[in-house]
N, C-alpha and C positions, 0 to 999 in steps of 0.2 A: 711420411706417416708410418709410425710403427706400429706392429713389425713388418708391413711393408715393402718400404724404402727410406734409407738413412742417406745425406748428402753430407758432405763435409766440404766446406767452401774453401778451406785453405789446403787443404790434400786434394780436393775436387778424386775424391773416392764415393762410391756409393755401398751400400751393405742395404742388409735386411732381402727378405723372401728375392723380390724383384731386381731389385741388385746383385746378390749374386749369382741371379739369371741372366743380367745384363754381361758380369764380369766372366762369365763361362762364354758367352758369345762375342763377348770383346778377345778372348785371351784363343779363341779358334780363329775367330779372321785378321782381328788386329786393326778394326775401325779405325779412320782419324777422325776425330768427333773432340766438340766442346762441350764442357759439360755445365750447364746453368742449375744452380739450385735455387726455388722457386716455392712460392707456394699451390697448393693442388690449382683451386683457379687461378692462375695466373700460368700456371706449366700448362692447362686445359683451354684456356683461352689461346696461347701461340700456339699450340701444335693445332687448336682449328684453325688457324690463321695462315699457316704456313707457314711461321717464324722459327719453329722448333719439328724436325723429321720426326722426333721418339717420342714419347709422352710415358717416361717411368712413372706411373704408378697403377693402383689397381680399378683399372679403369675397367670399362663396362662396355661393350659392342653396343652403340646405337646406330638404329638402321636413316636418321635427319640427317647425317653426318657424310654427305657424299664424296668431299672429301679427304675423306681418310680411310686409311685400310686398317682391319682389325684381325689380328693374328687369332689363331684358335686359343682357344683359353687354355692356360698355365694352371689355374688353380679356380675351386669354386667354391664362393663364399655365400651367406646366407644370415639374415637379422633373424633376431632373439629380440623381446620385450623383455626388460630386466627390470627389477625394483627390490628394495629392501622385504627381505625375508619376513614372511606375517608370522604372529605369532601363533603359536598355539599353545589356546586358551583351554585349563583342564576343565573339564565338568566335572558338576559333583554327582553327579547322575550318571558317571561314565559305568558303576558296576553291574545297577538298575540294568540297565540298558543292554548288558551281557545276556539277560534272561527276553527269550523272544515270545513271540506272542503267544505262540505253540504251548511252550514251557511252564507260561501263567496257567494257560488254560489245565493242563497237566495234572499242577500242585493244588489248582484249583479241587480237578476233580477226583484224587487221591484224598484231601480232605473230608468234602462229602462224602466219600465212599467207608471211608473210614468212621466217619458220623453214622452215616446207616448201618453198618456192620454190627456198627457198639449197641446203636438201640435196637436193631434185629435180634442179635444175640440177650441182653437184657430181655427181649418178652418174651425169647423163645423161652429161656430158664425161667422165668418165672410161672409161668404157662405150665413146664412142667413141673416143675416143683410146686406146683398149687399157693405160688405167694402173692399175694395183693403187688404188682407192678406199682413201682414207686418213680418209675426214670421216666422223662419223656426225651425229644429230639432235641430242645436244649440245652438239658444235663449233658447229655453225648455230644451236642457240640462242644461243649465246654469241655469236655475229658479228650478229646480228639484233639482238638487247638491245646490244651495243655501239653499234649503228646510231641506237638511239633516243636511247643518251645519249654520242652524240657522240665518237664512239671513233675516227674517219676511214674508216669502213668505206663501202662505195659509195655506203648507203642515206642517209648523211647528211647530203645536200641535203633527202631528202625529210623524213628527222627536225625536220630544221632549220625549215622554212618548215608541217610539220605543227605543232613546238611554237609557233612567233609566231606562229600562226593561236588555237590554244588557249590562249595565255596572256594574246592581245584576248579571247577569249570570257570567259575568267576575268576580268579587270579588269571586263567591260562588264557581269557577272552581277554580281559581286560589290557597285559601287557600285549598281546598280539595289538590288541588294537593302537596301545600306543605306539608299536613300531612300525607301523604300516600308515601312520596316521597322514592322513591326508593334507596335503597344504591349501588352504580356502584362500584364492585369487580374490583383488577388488573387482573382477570384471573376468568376463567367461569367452572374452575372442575381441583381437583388434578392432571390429566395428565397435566393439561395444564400450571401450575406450573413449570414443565419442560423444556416446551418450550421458557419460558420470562428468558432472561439472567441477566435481569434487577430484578430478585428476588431472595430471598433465602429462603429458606428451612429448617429451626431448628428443629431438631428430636433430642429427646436422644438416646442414642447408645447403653443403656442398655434393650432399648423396643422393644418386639419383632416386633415390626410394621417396626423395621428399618431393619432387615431380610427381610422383604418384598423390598428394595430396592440395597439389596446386592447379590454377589455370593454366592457361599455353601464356597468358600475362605473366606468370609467376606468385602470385595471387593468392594465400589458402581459401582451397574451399569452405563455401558457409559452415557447415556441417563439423567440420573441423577447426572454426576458427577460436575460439575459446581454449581449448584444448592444447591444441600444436603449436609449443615453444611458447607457452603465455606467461608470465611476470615469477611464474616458481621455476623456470629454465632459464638458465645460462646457457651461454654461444659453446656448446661441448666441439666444435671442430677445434677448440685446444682443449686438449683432452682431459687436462688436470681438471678442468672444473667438473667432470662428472662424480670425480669422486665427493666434492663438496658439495653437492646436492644429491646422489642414488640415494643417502639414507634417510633422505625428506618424504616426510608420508605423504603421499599421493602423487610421488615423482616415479614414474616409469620412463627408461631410457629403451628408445630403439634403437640399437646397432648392433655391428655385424660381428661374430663370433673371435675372430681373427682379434681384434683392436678392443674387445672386452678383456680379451687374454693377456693382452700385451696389460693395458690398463692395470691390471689385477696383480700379474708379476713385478712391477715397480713397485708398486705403492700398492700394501694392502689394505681394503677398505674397512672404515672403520666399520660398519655392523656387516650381517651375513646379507649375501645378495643370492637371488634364484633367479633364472629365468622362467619363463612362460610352460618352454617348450617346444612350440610351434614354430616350426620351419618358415619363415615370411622370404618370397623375394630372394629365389635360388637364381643365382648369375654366376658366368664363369668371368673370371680377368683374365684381361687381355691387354698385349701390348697395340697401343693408337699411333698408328703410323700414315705418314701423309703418302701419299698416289704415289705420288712426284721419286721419292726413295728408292733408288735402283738397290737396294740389298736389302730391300723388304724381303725379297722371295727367299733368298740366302739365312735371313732372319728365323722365317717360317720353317723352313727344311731344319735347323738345330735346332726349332723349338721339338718339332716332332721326334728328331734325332733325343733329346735329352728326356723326351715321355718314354718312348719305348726304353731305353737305358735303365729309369726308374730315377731319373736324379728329382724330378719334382717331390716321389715322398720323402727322399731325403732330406731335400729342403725343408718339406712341409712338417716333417719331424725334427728339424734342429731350430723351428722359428714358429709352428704355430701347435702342434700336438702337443707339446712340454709348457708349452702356456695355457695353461688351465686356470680358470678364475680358480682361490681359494675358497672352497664355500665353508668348511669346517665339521666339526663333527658333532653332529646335534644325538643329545641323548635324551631323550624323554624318561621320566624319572616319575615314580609314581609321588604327588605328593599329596597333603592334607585336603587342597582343593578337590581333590578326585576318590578318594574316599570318606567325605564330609556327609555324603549322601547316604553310605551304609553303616555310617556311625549313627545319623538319626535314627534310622532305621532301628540297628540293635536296641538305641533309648527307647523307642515308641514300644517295641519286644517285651523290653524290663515291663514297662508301665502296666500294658495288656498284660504281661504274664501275673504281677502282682494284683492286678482287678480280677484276673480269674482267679487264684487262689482265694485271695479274699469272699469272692463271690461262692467258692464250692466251701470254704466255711463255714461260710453263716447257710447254706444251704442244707450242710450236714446237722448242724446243731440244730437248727428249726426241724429237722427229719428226726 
């Protein structure tokens, strides 16, 4: 299983992580050993059997397993929930939405204040100027709100250099937001996977992480039965079929980091994939050796010897660190959908601005 372990039946050579941990420890003592190439259950079935001393692959310490003896762990691996990349959807509210609640309130009460000011000022001059007061608090709303959108009213220096102030903080909100922008999951945590009937569930059946969702029968549980490996999963312990279903909407794959990677570097998949996040189901591999094996101990001492040396990051850098899924590079772009909302907005502007001119016309002319 790669990048694991590679067998080649006509060299009877192994490669990959586990392999060439095997061929370090073959090439210091110099085993005489056959070497069978097999599939995982069937290499995991004779080494519990006693048919096979070694069990190369990335096996997992169980404590059922009396036995066999399990070296200290070479390398630790861990599943990821994987699924095709969601989209993200622009709103057209995304500019609206740069102004906070605070900020309403704000512009709010800068308007009023600016309406009372006008009609304050209006009765004080006329008051003293001994003129019959002709304005009331409508007029002044209406010279104030023209003020904001631009009508030539006194205040519209200060409209003018308040809206390019607020239409940098909008721009400068609004790109942050798109680059930070969040990815919205179908589902907020493995239980909860369970409960959308609208998804599935692709495990392999040879990992032990799929015990975790079975009986001691082998059995899924209720809870999970709908869900785990249902009629939109293929058999992914051959691996090519992952990629002919991860971009199926409502297809989530659980596997382990290591065998995503390798996936990924063969064959790139055709749309963008993200994982989860969440660490699920941290275990170390280990090599499965039967009791019986007089160079288990011999085994264990160069495993230790090759930790402290540093050869495992080595490995772990020429076969699992350089295998990175490709995920790609998303650029969020500001488009027509995400400013549709402040384009009404301006329209509604024009509209209200031409009602109020209109309205302070026929106001002036009947005055």
């Amino acid at each position: 299983m790669l990048p694991f372990i590679t067998c080649d039946n006509e060299t009877k050579e192994v490669g990959g992580y586990v392999g060439d941990i095997w061929n370090i420890i073959q090439e210091k003592y110099r085993f005489k050993y056959t070497l069978i190439c097999t599939s995982y259950d069937e290499g995991r079935s004779m080494n519990e059997n006693g048919q096979a001393d070694v069990f190369l692959s990335a096996s997992v310490a169980e404590e059922n397993l009396n036995n066999l003896y399990f070296s200290q762990p070479y390398f630790y691996n861990w599943y990821h929930l994987y699924l095709k990349a969601p989209k993200l959807h622009a709103s057209s509210l995304s500019y609206l939405k740069t102004f906070s609640d605070n900020l309403w309130l704000t512009m709010a009460a800068i308007l009023a204040l600016l309406t009372m000011t006008l009609w304050l000022n209006v009765k004080i001059l006329n008051k003293l100027m001994k003129v019959e007061p002709k304005v009331g608090i409508p007029s002044c709303f209406l010279s104030a709100a023209s003020g904001f959108i631009n009508q030539g009213r006194g205040q519209v220096l200060i409209a003018l250099l308040l809206g390019v102030v607020l239409y940098a903080a909008m721009n400068a909100v609004l790109f942050s937001r798109l680059a930070i922008s969040d990815v919205k999951f179908p589902f907020t945590s493995l239980q909860d996977i369970g409960k959308h009937r609208g998804l599935s569930l692709c495990l392999r059946t040879n990992s032990f992480v799929h015990d975790y969702f079975t009986t001691d029968d082998g059995v899924v549980v209720p809870e999970w039965k709908e869900v785990l490996n249902n009629k939109n999963c293929l058999d992914i312990i051959d691996q090519r079929n992952i990629s002919k279903i991860i971009c199926k909407e409502g297809i989530v794959i659980f596997e382990n980091r290591v065998i995503m990677s390798a996936i990924a570097k063969r064959s790139a998949f055709p749309c963008e994939i993200v994982n989860f996040g969440t660490i699920y189901y941290q275990k170390g591999n280990v090599f499965a050796m039967t009791r019986a094996l007089k160079e288990k101990r011999l085994i264990e001492k160069i495993l230790m010897e090759m930790r402290s040396h540093g050869i495992y990051n080595r490995l772990e850098h020429k076969h699992v660190t350089s295998q990175k899924p490709s995920s790609g590079e998303i650029w969020n772009q500001v488009t027509m959908a995400h400013i549709k909302g402040i384009l009404c907005m301006y329209l509604i502007a024009i509209v209200v601005s031409l009602g109020i001119l209109v309205t302070e016309i026929t106001i002036h002319r009947r005055g």
